[in-house]
C-alpha positions as CSV (number, residue, x, y, z in Angstrom):
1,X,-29.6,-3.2,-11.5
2,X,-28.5,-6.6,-10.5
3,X,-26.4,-6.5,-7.4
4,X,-23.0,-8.3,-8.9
5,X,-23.6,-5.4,-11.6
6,X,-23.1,-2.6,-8.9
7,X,-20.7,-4.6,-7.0
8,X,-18.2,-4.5,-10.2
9,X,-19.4,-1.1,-11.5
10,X,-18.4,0.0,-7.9
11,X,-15.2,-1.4,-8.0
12,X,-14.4,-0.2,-11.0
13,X,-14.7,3.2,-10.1
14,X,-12.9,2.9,-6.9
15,X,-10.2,1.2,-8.5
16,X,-9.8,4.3,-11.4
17,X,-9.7,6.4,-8.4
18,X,-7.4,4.2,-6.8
19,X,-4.9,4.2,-10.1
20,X,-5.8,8.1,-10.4
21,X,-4.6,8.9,-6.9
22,X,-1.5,6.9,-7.7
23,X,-0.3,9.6,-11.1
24,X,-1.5,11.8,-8.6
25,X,1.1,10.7,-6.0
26,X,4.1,10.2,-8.7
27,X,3.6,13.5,-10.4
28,X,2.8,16.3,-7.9
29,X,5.7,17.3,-6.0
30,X,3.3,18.8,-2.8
31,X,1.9,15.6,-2.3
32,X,4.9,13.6,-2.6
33,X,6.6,15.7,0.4
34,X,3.4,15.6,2.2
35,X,3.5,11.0,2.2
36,X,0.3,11.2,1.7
37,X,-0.9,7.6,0.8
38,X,-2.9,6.9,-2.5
39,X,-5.9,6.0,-1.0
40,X,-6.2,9.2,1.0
41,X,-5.3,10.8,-2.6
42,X,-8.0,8.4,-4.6
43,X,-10.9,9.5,-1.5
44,X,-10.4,12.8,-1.4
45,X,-10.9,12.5,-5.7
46,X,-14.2,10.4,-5.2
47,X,-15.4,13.0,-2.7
48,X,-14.9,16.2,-5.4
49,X,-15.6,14.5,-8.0
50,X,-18.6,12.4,-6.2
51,X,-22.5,13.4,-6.2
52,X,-22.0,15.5,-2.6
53,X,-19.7,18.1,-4.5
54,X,-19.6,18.0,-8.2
55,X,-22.5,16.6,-8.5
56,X,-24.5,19.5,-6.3
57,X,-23.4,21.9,-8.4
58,X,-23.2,20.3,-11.7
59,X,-25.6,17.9,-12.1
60,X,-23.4,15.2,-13.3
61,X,-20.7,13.2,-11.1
62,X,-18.9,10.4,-11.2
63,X,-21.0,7.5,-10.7
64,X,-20.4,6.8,-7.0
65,X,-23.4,4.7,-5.9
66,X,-25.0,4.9,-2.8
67,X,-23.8,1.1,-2.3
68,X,-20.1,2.3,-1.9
69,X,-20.9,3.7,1.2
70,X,-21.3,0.2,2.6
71,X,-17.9,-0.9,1.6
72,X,-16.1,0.5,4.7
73,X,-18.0,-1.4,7.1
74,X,-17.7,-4.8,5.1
75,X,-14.1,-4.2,4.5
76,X,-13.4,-3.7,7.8
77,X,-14.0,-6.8,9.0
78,X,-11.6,-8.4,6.4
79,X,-8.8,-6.0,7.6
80,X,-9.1,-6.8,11.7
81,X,-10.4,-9.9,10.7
82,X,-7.1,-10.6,9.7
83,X,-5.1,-9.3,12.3
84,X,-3.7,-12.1,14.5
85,X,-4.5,-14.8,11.7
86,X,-0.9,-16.5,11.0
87,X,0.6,-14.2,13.5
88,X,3.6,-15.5,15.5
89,X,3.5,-15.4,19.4
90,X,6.7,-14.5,19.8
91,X,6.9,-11.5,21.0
92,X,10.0,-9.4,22.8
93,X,9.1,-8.7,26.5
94,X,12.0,-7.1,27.0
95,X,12.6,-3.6,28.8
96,X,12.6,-1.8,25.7
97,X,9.3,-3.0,24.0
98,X,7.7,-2.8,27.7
99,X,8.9,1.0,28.3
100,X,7.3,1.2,24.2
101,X,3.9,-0.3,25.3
102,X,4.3,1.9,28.8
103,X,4.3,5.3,26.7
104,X,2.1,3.7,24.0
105,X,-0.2,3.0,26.7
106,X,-0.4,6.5,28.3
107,X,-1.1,8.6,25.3
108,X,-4.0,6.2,24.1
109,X,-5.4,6.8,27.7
110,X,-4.4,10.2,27.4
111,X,-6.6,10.5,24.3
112,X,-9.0,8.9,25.4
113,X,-9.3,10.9,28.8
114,X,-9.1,14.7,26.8
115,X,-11.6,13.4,23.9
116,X,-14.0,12.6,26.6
117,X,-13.5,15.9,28.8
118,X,-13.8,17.8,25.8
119,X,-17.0,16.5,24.8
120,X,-18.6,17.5,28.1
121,X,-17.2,20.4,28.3
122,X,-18.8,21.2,24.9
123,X,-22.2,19.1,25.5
124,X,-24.0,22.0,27.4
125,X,-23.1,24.1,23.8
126,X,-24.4,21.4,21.7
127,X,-27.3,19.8,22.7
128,X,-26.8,17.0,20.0
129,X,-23.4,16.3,20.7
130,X,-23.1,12.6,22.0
131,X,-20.5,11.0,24.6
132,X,-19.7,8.9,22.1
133,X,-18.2,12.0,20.5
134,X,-15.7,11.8,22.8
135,X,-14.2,8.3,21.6
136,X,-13.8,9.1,18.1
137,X,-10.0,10.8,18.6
138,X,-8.8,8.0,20.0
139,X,-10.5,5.6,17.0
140,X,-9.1,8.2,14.9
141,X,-5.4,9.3,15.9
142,X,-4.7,6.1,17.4
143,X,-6.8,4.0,15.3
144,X,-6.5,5.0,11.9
145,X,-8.9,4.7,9.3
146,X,-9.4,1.0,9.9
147,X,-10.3,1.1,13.7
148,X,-12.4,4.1,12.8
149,X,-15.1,2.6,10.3
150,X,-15.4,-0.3,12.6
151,X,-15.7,2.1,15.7
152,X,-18.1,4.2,13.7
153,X,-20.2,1.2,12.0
154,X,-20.6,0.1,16.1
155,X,-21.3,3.9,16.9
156,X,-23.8,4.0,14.0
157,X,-25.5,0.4,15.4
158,X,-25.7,1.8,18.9
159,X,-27.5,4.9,17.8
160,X,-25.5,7.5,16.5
161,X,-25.3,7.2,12.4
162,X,-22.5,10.1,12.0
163,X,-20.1,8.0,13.6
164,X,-18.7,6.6,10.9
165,X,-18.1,10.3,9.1
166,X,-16.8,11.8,12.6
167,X,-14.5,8.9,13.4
168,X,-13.4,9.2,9.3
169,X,-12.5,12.7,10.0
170,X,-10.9,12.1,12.9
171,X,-8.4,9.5,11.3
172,X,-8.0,12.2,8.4
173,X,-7.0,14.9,10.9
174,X,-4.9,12.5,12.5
175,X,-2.7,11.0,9.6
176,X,-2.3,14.4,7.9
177,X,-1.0,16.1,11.4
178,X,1.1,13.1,11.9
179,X,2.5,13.2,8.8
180,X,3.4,17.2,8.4
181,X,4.0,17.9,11.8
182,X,5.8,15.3,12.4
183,X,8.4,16.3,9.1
184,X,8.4,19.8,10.9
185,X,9.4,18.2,13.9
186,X,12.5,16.6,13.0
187,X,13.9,19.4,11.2
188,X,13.9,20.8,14.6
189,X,15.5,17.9,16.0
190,X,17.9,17.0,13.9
191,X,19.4,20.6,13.7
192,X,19.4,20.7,17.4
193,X,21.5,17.5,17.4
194,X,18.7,14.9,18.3
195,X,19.1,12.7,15.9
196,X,22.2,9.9,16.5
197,X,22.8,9.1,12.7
198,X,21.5,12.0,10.9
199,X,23.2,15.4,10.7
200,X,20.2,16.7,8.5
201,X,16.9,15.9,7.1
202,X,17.9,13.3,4.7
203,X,16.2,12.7,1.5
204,X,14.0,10.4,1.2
205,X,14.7,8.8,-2.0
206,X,12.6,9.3,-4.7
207,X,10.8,6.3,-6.0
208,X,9.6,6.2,-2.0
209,X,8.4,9.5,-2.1
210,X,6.8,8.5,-5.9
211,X,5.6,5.5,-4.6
212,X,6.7,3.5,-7.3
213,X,9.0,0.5,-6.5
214,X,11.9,0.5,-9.3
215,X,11.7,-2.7,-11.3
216,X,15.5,-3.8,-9.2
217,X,13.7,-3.5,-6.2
218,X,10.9,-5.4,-6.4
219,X,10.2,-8.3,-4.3
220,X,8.1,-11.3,-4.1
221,X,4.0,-10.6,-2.4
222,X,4.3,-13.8,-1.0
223,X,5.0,-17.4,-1.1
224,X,3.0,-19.8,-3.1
225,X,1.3,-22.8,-0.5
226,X,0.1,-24.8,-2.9
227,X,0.6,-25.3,-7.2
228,X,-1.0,-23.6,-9.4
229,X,-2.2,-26.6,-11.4
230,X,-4.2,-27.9,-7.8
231,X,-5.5,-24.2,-6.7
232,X,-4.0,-21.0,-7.1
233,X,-2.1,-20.3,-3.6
234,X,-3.8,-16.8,-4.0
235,X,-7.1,-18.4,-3.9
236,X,-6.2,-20.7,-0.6
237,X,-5.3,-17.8,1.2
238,X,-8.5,-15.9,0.0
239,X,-10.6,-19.3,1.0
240,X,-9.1,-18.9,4.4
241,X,-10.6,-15.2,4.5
242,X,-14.0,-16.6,3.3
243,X,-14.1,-18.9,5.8
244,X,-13.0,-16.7,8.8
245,X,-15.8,-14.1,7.6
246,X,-18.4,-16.9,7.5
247,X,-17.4,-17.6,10.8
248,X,-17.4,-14.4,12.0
249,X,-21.0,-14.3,10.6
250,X,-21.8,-17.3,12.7
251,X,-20.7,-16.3,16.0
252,X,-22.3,-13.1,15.8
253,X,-25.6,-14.5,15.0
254,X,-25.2,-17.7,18.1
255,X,-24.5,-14.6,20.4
256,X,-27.4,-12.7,19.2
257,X,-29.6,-15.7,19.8
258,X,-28.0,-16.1,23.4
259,X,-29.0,-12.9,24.6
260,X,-30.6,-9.3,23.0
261,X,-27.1,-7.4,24.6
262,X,-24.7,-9.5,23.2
263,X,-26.1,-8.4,19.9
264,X,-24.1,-5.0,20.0
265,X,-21.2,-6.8,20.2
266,X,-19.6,-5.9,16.1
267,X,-19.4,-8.2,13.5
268,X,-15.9,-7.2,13.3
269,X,-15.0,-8.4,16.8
270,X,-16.2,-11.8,15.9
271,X,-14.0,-11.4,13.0
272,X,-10.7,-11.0,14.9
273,X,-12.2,-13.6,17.4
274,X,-12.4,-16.2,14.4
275,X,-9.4,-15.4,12.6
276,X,-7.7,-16.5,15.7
277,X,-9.6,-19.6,16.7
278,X,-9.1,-20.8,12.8
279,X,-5.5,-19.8,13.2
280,X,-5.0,-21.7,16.5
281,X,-6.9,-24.9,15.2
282,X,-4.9,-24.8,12.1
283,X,-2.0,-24.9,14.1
284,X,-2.9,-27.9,16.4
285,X,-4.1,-29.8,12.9
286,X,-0.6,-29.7,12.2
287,X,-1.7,-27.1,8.8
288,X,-0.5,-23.8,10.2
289,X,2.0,-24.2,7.4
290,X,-0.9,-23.6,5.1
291,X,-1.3,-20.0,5.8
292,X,1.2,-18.0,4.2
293,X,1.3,-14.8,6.4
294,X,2.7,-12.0,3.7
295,X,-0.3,-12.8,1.4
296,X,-2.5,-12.6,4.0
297,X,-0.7,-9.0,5.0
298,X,-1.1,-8.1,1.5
299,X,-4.7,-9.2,1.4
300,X,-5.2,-7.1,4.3
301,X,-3.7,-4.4,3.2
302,X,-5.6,-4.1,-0.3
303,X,-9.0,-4.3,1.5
304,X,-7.9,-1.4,3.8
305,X,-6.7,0.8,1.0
306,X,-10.2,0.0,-0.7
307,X,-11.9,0.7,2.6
308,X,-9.8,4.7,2.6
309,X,-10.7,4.9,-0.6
310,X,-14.4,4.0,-0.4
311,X,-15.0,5.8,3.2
312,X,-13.2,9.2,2.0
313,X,-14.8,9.0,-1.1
314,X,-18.6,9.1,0.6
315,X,-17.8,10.8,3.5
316,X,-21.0,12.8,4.7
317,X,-20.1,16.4,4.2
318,X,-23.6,16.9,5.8
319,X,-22.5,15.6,9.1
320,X,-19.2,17.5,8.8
321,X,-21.0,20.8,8.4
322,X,-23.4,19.4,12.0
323,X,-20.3,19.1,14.2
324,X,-17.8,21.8,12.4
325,X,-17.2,23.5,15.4
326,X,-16.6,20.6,18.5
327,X,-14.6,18.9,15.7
328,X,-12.2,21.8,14.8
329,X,-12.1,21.9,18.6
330,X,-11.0,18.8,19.5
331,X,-8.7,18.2,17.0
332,X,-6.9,21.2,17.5
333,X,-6.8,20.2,20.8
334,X,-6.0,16.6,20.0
335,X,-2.7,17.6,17.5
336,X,-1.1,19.6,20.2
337,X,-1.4,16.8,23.1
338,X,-0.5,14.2,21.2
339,X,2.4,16.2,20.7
340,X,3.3,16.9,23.9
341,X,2.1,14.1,25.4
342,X,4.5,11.6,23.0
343,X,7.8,13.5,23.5
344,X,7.3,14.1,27.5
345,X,6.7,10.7,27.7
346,X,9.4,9.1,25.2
347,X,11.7,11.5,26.9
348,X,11.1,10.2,30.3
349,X,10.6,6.6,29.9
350,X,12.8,5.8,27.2
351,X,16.9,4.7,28.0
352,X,18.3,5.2,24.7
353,X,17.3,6.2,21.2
354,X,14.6,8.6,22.6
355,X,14.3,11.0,19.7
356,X,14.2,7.7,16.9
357,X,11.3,5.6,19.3
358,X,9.4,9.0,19.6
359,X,9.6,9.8,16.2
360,X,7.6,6.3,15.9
361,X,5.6,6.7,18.6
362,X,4.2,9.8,17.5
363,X,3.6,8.4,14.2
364,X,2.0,5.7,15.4
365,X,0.0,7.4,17.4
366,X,-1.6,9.8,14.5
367,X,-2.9,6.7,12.7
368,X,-0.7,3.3,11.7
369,X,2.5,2.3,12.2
370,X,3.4,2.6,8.8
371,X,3.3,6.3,9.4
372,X,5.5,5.6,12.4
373,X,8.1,3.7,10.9
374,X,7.9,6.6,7.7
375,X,9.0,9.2,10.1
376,X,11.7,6.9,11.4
377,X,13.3,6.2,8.2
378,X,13.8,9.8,7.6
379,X,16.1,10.0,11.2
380,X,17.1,6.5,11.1
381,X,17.5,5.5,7.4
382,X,18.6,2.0,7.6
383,X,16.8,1.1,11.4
384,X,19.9,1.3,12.9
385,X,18.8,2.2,16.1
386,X,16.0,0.4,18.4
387,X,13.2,2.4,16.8
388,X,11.9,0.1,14.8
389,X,11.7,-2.4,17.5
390,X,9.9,-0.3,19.7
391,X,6.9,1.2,17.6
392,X,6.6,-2.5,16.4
393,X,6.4,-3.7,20.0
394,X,4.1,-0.9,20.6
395,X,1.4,-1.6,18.0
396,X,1.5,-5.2,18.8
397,X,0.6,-5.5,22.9
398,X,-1.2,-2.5,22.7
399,X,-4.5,-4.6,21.7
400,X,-5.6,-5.2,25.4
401,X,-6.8,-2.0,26.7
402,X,-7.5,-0.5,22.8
403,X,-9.5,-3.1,21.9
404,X,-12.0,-3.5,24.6
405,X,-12.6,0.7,23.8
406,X,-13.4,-0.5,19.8
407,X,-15.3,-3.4,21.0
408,X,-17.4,-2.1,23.6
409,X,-17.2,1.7,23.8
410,X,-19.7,2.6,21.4
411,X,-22.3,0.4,23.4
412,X,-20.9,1.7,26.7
413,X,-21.1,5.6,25.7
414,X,-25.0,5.3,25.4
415,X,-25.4,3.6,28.5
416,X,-23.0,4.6,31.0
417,X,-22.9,8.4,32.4
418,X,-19.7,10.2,31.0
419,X,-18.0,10.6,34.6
420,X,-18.1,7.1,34.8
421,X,-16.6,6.2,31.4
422,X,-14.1,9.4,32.1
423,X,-13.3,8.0,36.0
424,X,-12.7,4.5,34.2
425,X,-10.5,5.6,31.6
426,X,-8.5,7.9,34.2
427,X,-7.9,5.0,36.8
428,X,-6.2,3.2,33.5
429,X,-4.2,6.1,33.0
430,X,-3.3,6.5,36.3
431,X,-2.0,2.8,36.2
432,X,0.2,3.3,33.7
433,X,1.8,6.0,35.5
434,X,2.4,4.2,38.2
435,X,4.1,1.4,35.9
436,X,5.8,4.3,33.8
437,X,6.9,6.1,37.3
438,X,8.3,2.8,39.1
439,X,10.3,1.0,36.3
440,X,11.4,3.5,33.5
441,X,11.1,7.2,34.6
442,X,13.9,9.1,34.6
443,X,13.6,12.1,37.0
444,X,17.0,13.8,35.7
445,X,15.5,14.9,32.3
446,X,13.4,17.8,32.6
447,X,10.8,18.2,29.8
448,X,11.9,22.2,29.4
449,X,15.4,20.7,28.0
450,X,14.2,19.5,24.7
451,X,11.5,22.5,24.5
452,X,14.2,24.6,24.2
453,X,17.2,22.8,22.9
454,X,19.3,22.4,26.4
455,X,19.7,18.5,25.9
């Protein structure tokens, strides 16, 4: 079949999926108190209804080519691609979003530390069990689904070609956990008074929970750069992707050429790379007026839902059944320290607001900050209180020690022994306690007091 023939046939199964997950979403009460998002929903559907399950015992399945299992890695490059493209500098540096990216800080070293030490604790068990293992909780909870198909494509290129369905699963694990346990844990918190605005779980209203914006509420995607009658502003903002990706493709290829270990660096890296050299040149050419940030967000945001979709949907339950056991291991593990690990550190490093930033923080920290700021609304309906602020501040400055761990932790975990990528990560940690201990801690509040209620 022509390639443009599978290209659209693919989309147009992820995209029932897509619409399929969404009735899915408005119509099942379980799944509306559960958040999950549509894409998760429309994956999940792919997956049953895909060759690996229905198809196995059926013999017919929905037509899920083997090409859709490529869409992840592509994707991903438009979604980080993306990321600082149109972005404004100005960021608060403040004590709160500092004592935010402090915390943030120590539980992404925190899962990067236990996901490695777990791994070599259970290497000796399983003789095919990489270090690179080890880094896919951290891709995962941390991550998201977006940091882990580009950590797994790299994982994959370095060697290792269940990365991408480990790291998936990871995310999975991650969101879902964040999501549930997180609505567990402010029932607790609110009923023990932790909550400043809320007396009681309130409601979340429904068309959020349907996922349907009421026709009242709608607002504007974005702002049209040019008219129509010239070139459809969507399209100007989709040239700008175009360009950024070819790029992208460019650098990767001049680096390649300049020497045979630059050549691990991801295409994806080059991506984020280019989307901010073409945003900073825009901006000296006096054009950075051109980019109309919201459409690019959006942009973003339907290649990552495709990308879910798509990497959910083709997810290798072969690989899954191969590491079953370290991975029901370390996420277990990985569910209950980010846990305690986010509230002992909100509640000692943060001055006010604890219980509304953790909230956040914890939600960010099982997969995106949408998850975050989901949680938040529940305790802090209108953003009230500095919550907000600090899980955005969070996700935005904590790109300097998580990206160099996307970038080059794949390549690193097949050549470096795991005490030395374990030691590193440590001495990070370590640095941020020392930060954590010398400008925020608060050695008053005793960890036992919110355990059981004495705050």
């Amino acid at each position: 079949m022509n390639t443009i023939k599978v290209v659209l046939s693919d989309l147009s199964v992820m995209s029932l999926l897509l619409l399929a997950g969404l009735v899915i979403r408005k119509k099942v009460s379980v799944v509306q108190n559960l958040y999950l998002p549509v894409s998760l929903i429309a994956g999940f559907l792919g997956l049953l209804l895909g060759p690996q399950v229905l198809g196995y015992y059926t013999g017919f399945s929905l037509p899920i080519s083997k090409t859709v299992a490529q869409w992840p890695g592509l994707l991903v490059n438009i979604v980080l691609g993306l990321s600082f493209f149109g972005t404004s500098s100005s960021n608060n540096f403040g004590r709160l979003a500092l004592s935010a990216v402090t915390q943030g800080g120590l539980v992404h070293q925190t899962q990067v530390c236990v996901g490695l030490a777990l791994t070599m604790l259970m290497m000796p068990f399983f003789p095919n069990l990489p270090l690179a293992f080890g880094l896919t909780p951290v891709y995962g909870f941390h991550g998201g689904h977006g940091t882990a198909n580009a950590a797994g494509a790299a994982l994959a290129a370095a060697g290792w070609p269940d990365g991408i369905a480990v790291a998936n699963t990871m995310a999975t694990a991650g969101l879902i956990s964040g999501i549930v346990i997180g609505m567990i844990i402010i029932n607790i918190g609110v009923r023990r008074g932790y909550a400043q605005l809320v007396s009681k779980p309130q409601d979340v209203p429904k068309d959020i929970r349907e996922g349907i914006v009421p026709v009242e509420k709608r607002k504007p995607l974005g702002k049209a750069v040019t008219y129509s009658d010239a070139l459809d502003p969507l399209a100007l903002q989709l040239a700008f992707v175009g360009i950024i990706l070819g790029m992208a493709d460019i650098l990767s290829k001049s680096l390649s050429g300049i020497h045979p270990l630059l050549k691990q660096i991801p295409l994806f890296a080059c991506a984020m790379i280019c989307g901010a050299l073409l945003s900073y040149i825009l901006k000296k050419l006096g054009l950075k007026d051109y980019i109309d940030r919201p459409t690019i967000s959006r942009i973003s945001g339907v290649a990552l839902d495709f990308l879910v979709c798509s990497a959910i949907a083709t997810l290798s339950l072969k690989a899954f059944a191969v590491y079953l056991v370290p991975l029901v291991v370390t996420i277990v593990v990985m569910i209950v320290v980010n846990i305690l690990v986010n509230f002992y550190f909100g509640w000692k490093l943060f001055d006010v607001d604890w219980f509304e930033r953790t909230m956040g923080a914890y939600g960010l920290e099982s997969g995106v900050l949408a998850t975050g700021l989901m949680l938040l609304r529940v305790v802090d309906p209108e953003f009230k209180t500095t919550g907000q602020e600090s899980a955005a501040s969070s996700a935005a400055l904590c790109y300097p020690w998580s990206l160099p761990y996307v970038m080059f932790g794949p390549m690193l975990a097949f050549m470096l022994p795991g005490w030395m990528m374990l030691g590193g990560s440590f001495a990070l940690w370590v640095v941020f306690y020392i930060i954590a201990r010398k400008f925020f801690w608060h050695p008053e509040r005793h960890f036992s007091d919110i355990i059981f209620g004495k705050q």
